[in-house]
C-alpha positions in Angstrom: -24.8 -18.0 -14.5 -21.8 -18.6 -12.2 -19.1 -21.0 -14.4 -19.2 -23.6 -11.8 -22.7 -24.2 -11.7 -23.0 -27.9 -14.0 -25.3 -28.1 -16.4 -28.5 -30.4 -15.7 -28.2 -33.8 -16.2 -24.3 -34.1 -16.4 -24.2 -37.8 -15.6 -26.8 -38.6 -18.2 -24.8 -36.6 -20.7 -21.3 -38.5 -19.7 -22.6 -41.7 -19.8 -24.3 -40.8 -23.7 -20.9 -40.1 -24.9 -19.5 -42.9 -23.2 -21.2 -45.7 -25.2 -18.8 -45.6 -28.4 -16.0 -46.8 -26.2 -17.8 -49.3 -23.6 -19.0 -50.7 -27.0 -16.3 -51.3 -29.0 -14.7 -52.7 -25.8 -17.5 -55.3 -24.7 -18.7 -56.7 -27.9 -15.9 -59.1 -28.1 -16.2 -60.3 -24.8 -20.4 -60.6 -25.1 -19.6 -63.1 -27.8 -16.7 -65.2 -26.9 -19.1 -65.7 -23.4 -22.4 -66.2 -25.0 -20.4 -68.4 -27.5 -19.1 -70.8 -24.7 -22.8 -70.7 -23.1 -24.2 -72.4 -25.7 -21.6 -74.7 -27.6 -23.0 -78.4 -26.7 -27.1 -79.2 -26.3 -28.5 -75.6 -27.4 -31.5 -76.6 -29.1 -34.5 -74.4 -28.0 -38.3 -75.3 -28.7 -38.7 -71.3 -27.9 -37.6 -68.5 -25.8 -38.8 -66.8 -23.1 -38.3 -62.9 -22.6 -38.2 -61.6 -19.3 -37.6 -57.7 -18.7 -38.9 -54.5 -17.8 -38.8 -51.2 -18.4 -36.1 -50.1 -20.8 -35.2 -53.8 -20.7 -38.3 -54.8 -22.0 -37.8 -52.4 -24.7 -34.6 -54.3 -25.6 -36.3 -57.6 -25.2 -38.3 -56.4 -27.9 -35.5 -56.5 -29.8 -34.1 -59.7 -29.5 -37.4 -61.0 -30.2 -37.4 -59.9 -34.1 -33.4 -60.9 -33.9 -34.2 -64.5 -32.8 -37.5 -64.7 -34.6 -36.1 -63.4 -38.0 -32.4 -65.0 -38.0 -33.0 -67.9 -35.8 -36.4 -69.3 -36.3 -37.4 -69.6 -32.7 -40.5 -68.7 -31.9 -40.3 -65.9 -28.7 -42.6 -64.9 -26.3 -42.3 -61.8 -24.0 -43.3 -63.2 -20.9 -46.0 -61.3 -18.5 -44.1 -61.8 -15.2 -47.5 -61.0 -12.8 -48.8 -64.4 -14.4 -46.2 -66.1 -12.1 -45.8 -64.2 -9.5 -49.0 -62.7 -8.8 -51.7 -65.1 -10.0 -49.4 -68.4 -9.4 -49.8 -70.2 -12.6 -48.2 -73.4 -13.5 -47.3 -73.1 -17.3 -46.1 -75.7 -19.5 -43.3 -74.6 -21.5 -41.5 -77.0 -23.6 -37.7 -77.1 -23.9 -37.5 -73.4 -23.3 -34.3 -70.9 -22.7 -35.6 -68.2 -20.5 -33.5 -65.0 -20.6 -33.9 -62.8 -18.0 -32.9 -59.3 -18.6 -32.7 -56.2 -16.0 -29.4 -53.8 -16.0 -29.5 -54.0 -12.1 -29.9 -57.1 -11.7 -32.4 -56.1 -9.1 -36.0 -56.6 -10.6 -37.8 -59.0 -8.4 -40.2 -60.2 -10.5 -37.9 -61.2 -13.3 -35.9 -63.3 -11.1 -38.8 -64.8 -9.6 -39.7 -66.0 -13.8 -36.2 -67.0 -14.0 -36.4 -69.2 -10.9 -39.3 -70.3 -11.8 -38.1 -71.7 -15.4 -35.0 -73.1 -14.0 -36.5 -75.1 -11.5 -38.6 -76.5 -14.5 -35.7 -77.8 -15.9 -35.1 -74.9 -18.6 -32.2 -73.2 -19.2 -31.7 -69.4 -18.0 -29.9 -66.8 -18.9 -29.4 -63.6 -17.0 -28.3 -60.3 -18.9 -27.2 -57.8 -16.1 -24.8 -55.0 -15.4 -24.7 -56.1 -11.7 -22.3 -58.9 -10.3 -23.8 -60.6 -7.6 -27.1 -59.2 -7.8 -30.5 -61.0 -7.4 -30.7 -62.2 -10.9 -27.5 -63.8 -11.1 -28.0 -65.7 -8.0 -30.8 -67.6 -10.3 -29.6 -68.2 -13.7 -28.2 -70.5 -15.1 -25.4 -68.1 -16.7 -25.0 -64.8 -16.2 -23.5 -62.2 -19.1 -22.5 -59.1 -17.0 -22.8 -56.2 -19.1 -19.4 -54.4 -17.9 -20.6 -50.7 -18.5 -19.6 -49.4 -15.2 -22.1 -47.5 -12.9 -24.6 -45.8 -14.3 -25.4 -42.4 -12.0 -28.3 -40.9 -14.1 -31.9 -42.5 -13.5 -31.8 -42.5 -16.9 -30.6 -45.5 -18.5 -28.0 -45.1 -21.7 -25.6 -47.1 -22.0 -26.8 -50.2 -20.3 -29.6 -50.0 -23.1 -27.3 -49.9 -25.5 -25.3 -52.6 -23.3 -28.2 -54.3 -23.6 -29.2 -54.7 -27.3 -25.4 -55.6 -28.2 -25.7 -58.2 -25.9 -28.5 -59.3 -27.6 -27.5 -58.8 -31.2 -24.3 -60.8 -29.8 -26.3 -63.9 -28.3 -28.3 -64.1 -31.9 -24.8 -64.6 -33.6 -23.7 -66.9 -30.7 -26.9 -69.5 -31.2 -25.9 -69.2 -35.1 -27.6 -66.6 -36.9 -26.3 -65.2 -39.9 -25.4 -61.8 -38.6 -22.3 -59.8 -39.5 -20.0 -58.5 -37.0 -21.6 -55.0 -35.0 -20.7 -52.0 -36.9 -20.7 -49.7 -33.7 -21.3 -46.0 -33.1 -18.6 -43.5 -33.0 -17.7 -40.7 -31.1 -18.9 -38.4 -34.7 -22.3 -40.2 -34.3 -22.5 -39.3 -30.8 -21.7 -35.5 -32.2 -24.4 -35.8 -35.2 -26.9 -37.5 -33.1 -26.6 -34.5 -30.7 -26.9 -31.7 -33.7 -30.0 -34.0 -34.9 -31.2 -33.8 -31.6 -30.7 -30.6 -30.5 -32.5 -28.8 -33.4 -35.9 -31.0 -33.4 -36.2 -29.8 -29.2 -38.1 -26.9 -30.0 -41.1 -28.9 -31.8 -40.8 -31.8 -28.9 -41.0 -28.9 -26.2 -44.1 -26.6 -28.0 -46.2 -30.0 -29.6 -48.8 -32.1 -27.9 -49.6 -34.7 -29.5 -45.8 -36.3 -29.6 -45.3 -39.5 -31.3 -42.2 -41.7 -31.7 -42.9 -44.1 -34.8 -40.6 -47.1 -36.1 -41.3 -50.6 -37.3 -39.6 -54.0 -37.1 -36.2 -54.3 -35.2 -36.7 -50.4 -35.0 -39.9 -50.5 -32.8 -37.7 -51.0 -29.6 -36.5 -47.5 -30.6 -39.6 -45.9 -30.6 -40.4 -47.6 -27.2 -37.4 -46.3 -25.9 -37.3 -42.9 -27.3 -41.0 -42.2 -25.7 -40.2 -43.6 -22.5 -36.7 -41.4 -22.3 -39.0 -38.1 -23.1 -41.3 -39.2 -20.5 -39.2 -39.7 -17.5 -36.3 -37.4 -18.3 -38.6 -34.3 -20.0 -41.8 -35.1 -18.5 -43.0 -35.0 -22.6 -45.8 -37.4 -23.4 -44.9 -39.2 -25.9 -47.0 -42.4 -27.5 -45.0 -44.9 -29.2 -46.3 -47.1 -32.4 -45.5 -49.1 -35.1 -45.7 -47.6 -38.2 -48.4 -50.0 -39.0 -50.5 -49.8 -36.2 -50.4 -46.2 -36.7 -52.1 -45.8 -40.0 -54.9 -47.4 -38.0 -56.3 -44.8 -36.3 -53.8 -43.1 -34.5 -52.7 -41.1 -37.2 -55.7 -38.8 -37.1 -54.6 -37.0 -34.0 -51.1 -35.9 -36.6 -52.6 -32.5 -37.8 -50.7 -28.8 -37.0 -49.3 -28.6 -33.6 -47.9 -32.3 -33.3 -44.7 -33.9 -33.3 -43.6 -37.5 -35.0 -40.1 -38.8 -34.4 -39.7 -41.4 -36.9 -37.2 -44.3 -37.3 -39.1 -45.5 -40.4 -37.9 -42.9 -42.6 -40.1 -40.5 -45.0 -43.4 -40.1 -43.3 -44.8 -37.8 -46.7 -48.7 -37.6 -45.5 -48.1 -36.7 -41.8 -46.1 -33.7 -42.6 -48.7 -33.0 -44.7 -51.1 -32.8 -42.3 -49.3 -30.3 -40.7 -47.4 -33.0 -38.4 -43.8 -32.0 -37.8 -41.6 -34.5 -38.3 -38.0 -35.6 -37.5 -37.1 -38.6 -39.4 -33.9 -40.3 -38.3 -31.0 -40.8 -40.6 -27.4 -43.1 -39.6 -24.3 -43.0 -41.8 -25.0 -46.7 -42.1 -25.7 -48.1 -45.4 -29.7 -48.5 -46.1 -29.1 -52.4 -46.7 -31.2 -55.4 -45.1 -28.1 -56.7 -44.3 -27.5 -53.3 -41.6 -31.2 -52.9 -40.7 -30.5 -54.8 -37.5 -28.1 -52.9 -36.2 -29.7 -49.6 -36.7 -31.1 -49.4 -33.1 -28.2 -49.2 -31.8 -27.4 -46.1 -33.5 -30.8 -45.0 -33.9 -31.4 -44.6 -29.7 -28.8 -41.7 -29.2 -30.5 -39.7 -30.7 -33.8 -40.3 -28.5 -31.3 -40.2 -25.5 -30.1 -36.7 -26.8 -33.7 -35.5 -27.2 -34.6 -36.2 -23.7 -31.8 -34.3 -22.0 -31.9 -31.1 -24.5 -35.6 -31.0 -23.8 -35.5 -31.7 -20.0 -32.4 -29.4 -19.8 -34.7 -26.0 -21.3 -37.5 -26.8 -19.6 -35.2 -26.9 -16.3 -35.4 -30.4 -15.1 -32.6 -32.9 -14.3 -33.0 -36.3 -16.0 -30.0 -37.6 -13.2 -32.9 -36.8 -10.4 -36.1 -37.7 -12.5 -39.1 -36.7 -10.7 -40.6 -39.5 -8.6 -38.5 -42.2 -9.5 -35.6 -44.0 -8.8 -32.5 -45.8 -10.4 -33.6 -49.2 -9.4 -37.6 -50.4 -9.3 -38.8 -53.1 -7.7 -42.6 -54.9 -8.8 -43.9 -58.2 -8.3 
């Protein structure tokens, strides 16, 4: 191969190994804002959750952060109820957040508009000034990452669920300060990676299987092998998964698991990567974990795209920003 050929899926692979710094940098600045957003009247009935795609992956997350450690009930809102079939909902002292790295995503600006000219407070989470969503909310937290080339989106996930993990502290729960990924993650999370892309590329069924704040992981680990690898991959709880699903684990599949030991599936025959962080196994760290826990989904994608020759910057048939209503 000629030396100045790039490897596939260059951008997605700079902007991985950017996320330690943009991190370190931003999480500061995500709480000293959110901070000043709510000091005064911020006293919430319940939250509304407005996203999609990978953001709606992260909005998972911030519901079990604002459920567990603020005791606001959360609900992640179906944005065709608005826009589609009209509906006039009653909310009661709600703050909506609306959350879409481009800023771009019709639909959840048209919930956000909707709320705010209820009388609720919004919120919009973005990586794009002076895009579509901040034009509607109330606030607006820009994310700061820079552009992101790849279709793939790293570290505005990432972006994302620190921002989220940010606004929890900001409204008052009882979260320690980040402990953030470091460039010898990003290197272990690629070794990790990179030696469980054989069973991902030869196994069908693939499964990616967490629980709890983790379950965003999962959801974002099978979406990331199916647009970047073209791998199907079903995401599930750990729970759910004992209900049926696990039946289809036998020789021949693949289980990614954020949920640690998964004894019985490998004894079906299932082969199984389970997920390990140099963070301390506490209950006081578990909500940090996807965080760390995602790189090594994002690693899995490219290795597996890159040897079955497809470019996760150029993912087939879609398109950095999507638009639905």
């Amino acid at each position: 191969m000629p030396t100045d050929v790039l490897p596939l899926g260059i951008a997605m692979e700079r902007e991985i190994r950017q996320q330690p710094d943009l991190l370190a940098a931003n999480a500061s600045p995500y709480f000293e804002s959110l901070k000043g957003f709510f000091n005064g009247q911020r006293e919430f009935d319940m939250v509304l959750l407005a996203a999609r795609g990978s953001s709606d992956n992260a909005a998972l997350y911030a519901r079990y952060l604002i459920e567990i450690h603020l005791g606001i009930p959360v609900s992640l809102a179906a944005p065709s109820v608005i826009t589609r079939y009209k509906s006039n909902i009653k909310y009661r002292r709600c703050l909506a957040i609306g959350i879409s790295q481009s800023g771009a995503a019709p639909d959840v600006a048209e919930v956000l508009s909707y709320m705010r000219d209820q009388g609720h407070v919004t919120l919009g989470i973005t990586n794009t000034a002076d895009s579509r969503l901040t034009t509607v909310a109330t606030h607006t937290l820009l994310l700061n990452g820079g552009k992101e080339d790849s279709v793939a989106a790293t570290k505005t996930y990432t972006s994302t669920l620190l921002a989220l993990y940010q606004l929890v502290r900001a409204m008052g729960g009882d979260l320690p300060e980040p402990t953030l990924p470091d460039n010898a993650w990003i290197e272990s999370s690629r070794k990790i990676a990179q030696e469980f892309s054989g069973p991902l590329n030869r196994c069908n069924p693939v499964f990616a299987i967490a629980r709890g704040y983790g379950f965003c992981t999962a959801l974002e680990t099978a979406l990331k092998l199916m647009e970047c690898a073209l791998v199907p991959c079903k995401a599930y709880s750990a729970a759910d998964f004992e209900h049926g699903p696990k039946a289809l684990a036998g020789h021949g599949s693949a289980a990614i698991s954020y949920f640690g030991a998964l004894t019985g599936l490998r004894n079906q025959g299932c082969e199984i990567l389970e997920v390990d962080r140099p963070l301390a196994r506490s209950q006081e760290m578990e909500p940090i974990y996807p965080i760390w826990d995602i790189m090594v989904g994002q690693w899995l994608a490219l290795h597996v795209a890159r040897s079955r020759g497809l470019d996760p910057d150029k993912a087939r048939h879609l398109s950095k920003v999507t638009e639905t209503l």
